[in-house]
GUTI-716059 format. One line per 4 residues: number of its first residue (from 1); their letters; for each residue y, x, z of C-alpha. Coordinates in pm, 1 decimal. Layout:
// residues N
NUM	A	Y/X/Z  ...
END
This chain:
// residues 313
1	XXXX	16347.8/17458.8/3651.0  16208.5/17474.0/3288.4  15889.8/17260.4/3292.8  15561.9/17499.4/3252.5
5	XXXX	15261.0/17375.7/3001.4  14968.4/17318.3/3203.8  14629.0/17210.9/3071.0  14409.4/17059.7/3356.9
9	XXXX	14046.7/16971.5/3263.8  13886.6/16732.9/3438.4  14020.8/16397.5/3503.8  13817.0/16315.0/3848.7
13	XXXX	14030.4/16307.8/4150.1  14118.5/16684.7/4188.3  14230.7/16679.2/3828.6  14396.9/16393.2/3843.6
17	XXXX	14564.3/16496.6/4192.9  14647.8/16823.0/4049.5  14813.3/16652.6/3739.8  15017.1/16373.2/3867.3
21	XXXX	15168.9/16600.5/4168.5  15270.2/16892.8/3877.6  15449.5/16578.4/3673.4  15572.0/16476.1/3950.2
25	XXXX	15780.4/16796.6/4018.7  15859.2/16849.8/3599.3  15605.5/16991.8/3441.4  15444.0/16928.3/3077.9
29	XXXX	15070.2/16829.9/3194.0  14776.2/16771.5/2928.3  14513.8/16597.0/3140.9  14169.9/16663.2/2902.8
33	XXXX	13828.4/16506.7/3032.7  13502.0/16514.6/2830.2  13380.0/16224.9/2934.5  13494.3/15843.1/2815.8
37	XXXX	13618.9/15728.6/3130.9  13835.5/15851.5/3455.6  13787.5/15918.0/3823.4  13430.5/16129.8/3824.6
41	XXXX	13230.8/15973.8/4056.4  13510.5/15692.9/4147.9  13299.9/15496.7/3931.4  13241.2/15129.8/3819.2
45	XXXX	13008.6/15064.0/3561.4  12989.9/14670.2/3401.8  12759.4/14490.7/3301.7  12715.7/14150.0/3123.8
49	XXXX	12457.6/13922.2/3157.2  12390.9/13562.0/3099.1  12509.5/13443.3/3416.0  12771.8/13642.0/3381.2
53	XXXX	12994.6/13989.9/3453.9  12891.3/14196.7/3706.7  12986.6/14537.0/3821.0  12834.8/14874.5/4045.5
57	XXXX	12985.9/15075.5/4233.2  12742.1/15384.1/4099.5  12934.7/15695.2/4240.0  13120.5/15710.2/4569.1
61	XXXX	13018.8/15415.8/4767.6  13330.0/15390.8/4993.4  13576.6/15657.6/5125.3  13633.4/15691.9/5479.2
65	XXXX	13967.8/15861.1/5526.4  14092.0/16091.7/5784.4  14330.7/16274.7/5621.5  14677.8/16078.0/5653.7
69	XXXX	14867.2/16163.7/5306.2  14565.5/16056.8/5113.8  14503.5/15706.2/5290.3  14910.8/15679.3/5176.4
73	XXXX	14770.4/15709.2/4840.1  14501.3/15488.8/4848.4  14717.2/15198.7/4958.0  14897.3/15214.2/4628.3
77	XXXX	14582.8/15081.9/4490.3  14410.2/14763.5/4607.9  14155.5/14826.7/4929.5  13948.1/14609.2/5161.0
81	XXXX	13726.7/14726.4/5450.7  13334.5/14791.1/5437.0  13098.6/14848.5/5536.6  13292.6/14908.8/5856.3
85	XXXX	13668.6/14868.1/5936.4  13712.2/15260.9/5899.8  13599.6/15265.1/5542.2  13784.5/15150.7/5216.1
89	XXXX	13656.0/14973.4/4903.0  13834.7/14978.9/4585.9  13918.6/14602.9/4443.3  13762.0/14493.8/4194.0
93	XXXX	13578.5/14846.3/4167.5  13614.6/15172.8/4293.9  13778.9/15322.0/4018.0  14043.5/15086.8/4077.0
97	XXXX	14209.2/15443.5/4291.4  14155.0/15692.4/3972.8  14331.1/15432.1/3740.2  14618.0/15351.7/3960.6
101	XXXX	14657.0/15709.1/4015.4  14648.7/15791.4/3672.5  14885.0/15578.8/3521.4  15161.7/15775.6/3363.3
105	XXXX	14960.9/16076.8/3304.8  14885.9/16237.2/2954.1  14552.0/16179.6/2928.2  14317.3/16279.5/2664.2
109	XXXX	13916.7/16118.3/2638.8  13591.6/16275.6/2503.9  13751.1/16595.8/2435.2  13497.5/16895.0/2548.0
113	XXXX	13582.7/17221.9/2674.9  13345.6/17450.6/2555.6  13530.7/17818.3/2537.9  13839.2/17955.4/2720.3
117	XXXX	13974.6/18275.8/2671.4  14301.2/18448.9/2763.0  14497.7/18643.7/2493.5  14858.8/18776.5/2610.1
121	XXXX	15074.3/18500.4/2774.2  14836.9/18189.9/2663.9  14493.5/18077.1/2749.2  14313.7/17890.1/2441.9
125	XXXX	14104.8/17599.4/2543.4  13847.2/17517.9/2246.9  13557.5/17292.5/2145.7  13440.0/17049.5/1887.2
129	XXXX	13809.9/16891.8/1885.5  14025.5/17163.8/1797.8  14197.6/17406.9/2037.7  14465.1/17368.7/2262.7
133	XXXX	14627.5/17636.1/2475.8  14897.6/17682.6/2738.1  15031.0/17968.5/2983.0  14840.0/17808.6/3249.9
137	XXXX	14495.6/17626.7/3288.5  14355.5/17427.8/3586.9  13956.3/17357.5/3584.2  13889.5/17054.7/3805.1
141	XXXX	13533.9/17028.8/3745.9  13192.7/17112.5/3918.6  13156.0/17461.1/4010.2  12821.8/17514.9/3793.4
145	XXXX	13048.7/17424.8/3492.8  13325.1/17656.0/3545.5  13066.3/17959.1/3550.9  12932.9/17886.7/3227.6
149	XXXX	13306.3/17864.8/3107.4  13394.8/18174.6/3217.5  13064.5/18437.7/3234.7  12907.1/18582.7/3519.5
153	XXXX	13166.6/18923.3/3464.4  13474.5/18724.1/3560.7  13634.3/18799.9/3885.3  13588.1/18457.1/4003.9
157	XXXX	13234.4/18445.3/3956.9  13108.7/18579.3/4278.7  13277.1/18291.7/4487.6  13168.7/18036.6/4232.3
161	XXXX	12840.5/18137.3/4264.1  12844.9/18096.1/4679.4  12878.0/17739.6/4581.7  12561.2/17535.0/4578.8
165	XXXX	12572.3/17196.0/4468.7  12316.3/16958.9/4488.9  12246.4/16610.9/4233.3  12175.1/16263.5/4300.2
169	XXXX	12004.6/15973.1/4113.3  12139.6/15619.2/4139.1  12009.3/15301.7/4025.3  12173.6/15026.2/3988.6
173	XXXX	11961.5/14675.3/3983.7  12078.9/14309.4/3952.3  11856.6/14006.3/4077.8  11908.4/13599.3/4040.1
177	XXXX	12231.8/13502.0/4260.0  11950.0/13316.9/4491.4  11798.0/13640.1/4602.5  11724.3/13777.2/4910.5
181	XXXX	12005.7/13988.4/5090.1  11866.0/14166.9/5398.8  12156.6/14398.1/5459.0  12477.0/14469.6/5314.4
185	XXXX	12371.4/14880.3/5334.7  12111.4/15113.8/5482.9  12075.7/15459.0/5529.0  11767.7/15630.3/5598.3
189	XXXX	11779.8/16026.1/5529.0  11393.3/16017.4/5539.4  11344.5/15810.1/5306.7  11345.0/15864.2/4895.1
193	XXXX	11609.1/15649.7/4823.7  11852.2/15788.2/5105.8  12154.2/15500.6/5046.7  12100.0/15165.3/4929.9
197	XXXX	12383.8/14885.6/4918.4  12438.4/14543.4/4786.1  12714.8/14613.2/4605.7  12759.7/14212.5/4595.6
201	XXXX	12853.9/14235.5/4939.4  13190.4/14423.2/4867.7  13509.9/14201.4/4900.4  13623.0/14095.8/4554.4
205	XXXX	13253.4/14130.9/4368.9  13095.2/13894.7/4141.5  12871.5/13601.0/4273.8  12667.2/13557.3/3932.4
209	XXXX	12366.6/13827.0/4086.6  12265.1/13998.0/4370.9  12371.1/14350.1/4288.9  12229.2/14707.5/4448.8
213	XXXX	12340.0/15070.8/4400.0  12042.4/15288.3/4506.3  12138.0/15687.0/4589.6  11848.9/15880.3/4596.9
217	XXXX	11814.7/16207.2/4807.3  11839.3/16559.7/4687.2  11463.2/16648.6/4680.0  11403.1/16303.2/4527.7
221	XXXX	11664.9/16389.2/4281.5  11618.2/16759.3/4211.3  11239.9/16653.6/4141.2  11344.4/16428.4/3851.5
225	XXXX	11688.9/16557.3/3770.9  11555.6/16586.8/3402.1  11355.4/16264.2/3349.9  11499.2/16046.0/3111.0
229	XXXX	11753.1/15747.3/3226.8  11432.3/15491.0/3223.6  11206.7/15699.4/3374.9  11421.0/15770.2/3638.5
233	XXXX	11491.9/15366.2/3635.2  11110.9/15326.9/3639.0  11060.9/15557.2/3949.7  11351.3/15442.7/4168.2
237	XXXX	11308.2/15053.3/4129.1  10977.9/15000.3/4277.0  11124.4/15155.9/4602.3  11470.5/14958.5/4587.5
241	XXXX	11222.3/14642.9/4597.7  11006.1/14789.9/4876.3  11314.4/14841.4/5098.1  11471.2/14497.2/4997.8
245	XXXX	11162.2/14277.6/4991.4  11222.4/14174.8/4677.8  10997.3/14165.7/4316.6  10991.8/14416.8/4013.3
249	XXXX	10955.9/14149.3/3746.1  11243.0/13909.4/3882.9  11516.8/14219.5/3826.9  11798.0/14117.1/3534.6
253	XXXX	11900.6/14418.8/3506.0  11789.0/14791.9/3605.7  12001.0/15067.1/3479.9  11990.4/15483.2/3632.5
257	XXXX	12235.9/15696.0/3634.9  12252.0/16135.2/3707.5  12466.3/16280.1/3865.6  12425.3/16638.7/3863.6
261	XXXX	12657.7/16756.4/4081.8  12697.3/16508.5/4313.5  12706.8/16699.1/4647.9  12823.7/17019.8/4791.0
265	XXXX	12594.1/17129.2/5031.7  12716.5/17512.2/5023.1  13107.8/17427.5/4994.2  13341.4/17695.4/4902.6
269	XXXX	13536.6/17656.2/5229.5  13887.6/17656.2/5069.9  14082.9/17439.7/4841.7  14100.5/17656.3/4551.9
273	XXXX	14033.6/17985.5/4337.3  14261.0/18153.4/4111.9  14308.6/18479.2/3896.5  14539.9/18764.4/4092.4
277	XXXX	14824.1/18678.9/3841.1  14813.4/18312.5/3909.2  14749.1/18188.0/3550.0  14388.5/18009.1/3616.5
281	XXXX	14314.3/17784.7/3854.7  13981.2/17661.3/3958.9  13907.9/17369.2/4201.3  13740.9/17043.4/4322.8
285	XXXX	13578.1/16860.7/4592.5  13306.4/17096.8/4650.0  13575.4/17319.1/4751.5  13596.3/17146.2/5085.1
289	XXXX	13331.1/16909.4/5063.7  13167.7/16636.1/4899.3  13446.6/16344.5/4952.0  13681.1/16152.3/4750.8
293	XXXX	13976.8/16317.1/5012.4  13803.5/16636.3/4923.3  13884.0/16662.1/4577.2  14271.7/16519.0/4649.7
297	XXXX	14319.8/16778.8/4845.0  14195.3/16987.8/4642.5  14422.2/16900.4/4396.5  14676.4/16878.1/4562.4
301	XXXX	14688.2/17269.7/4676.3  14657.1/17340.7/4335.0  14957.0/17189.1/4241.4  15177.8/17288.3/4494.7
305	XXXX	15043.5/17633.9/4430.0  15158.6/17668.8/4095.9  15502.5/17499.3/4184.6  15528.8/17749.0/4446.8
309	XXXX	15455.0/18037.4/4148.1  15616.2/17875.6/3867.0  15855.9/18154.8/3747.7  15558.8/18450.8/3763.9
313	X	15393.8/18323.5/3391.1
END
């Protein structure tokens, strides 16, 4: 088989899924994200302080796995239980799996996607770096996103716009090593701040500070979606100390992050969407959900869809 250009944008887990199963089988894959890291919301963030390196897991907390080709996957990349024997941790970080995964693949960093049209045989991908274009074009990113790619007149846009997706604000807070640690992790749906974890409690974390993720809930987090990052910070860590017993003014570091698009709650309810002739393909976890699995499978369907078409473009 003659290997087929594909451009996938998006290097989270679908695209990445998508991607490495395509070169897998021969194909010429340009793997574009806009953002300056990998893995979406398989995310570890660093930090340095005096005492030394520390690290939050700021997106996906764990993954727990029930579907059996992707836990084969995630053993290629180092895992330890938590908070329960039926959930995986990436070591050191959680986007230990994204950069595992990855490795190989023709990636390209900061590099925005801002217009895509179709003109004959090619699509052309374009945006303060240049353009690119190929016969075929895979858009692994949040369903909100695609829309403004393509227009509300494109005949994808009425099941994109079933989708609703919903954001979440995360804080991430550091204390002295000596601190208090009531809990490893706590969920409370009722409260503001829906998850919170000591992310110093993960196997393979540093000892130099107690460290928390925070995830607030989607009220919480559609209410201050637009706040800036230290507002947000502002707002969230009072509450973090309320539900840890611990003070404002000892924190070494306090740090908030947005996700927009964190959660699905309206999923599409199959893997993918693509045009009738099989030339653009549009996917992600809130295809099926709002898990890490999610998005691989996503991906994955993707991939073995255009393998299956390869000869019609």
């Amino acid at each position: 088989m003659n290997a087929t250009n594909v451009i996938v944008v998006g290097a989270g887990l679908a695209g990445i899924s998508c991607a490495r199963e395509l070169v897998r089988s021969g194909f010429s894959v340009a793997l574009l994200d806009k953002g300056r890291g990998i893995g979406g919301r398989m995310a570890t963030r660093r930090v340095t302080l005096d005492a030394g390196t520390i690290s939050f897991d700021h997106g996906a907390q764990y993954l727990p796995v029930t579907d059996g080709d992707f836990a084969q996957v995630i053993r290629a990349a180092s895992w330890q239980a938590w908070p329960s024997a039926d959930a995986l941790v990436g070591v050191p970080g959680m986007s230990s799996l994204p950069r595992t995964l990855a490795g190989g693949l023709n990636i390209s960093q900061k590099v925005e996607v801002t217009g895509l049209e179709q003109d004959g045989g090619s699509w052309h991908l374009t945006g303060p770096a240049g353009e690119i274009t190929a016969p075929r074009v895979v858009l692994a990113i949040p369903a909100p996103q695609v829309m403004r790619l393509l227009g509300d007149a494109h005949p994808l846009s009425d099941a994109l716009s079933s989708v609703v997706m919903s954001p979440c604000l995360t804080l991430m807070a550091a204390f002295p090593a000596e601190s208090r640690r009531p809990f490893s992790h706590r969920l409370d749906p009722g409260h503001p701040l829906v998850w919170v974890a000591q992310d110093s409690s993960k196997p393979g974390r540093s000892t130099a500070a107690v460290t928390w993720v925070a995830q607030a809930g989607p009220e919480f987090s559609a209410m201050h979606l637009e706040e800036t990052p230290q507002a947000i910070a502002a707002l969230m860590l009072p509450l973090l100390c309320d539900v840890i017993g611990a003070e404002a003014d000892k924190v070494l570091h306090a740090q908030a992050h947005r996700w927009r698009y964190a959660h699905a709650s309206q999923p599409l309810g199959r893997p993918f969407l693509r045009t009738r002739a099989g030339s653009l393909y549009v996917g992600g976890d809130w295809c099926l959900g709002s898990r890490a699995e999610h998005a691989w499978q996503s991906g994955q369907a993707i991939a073995r869809d255009i393998i299956r078409h390869a000869d019609v473009v």
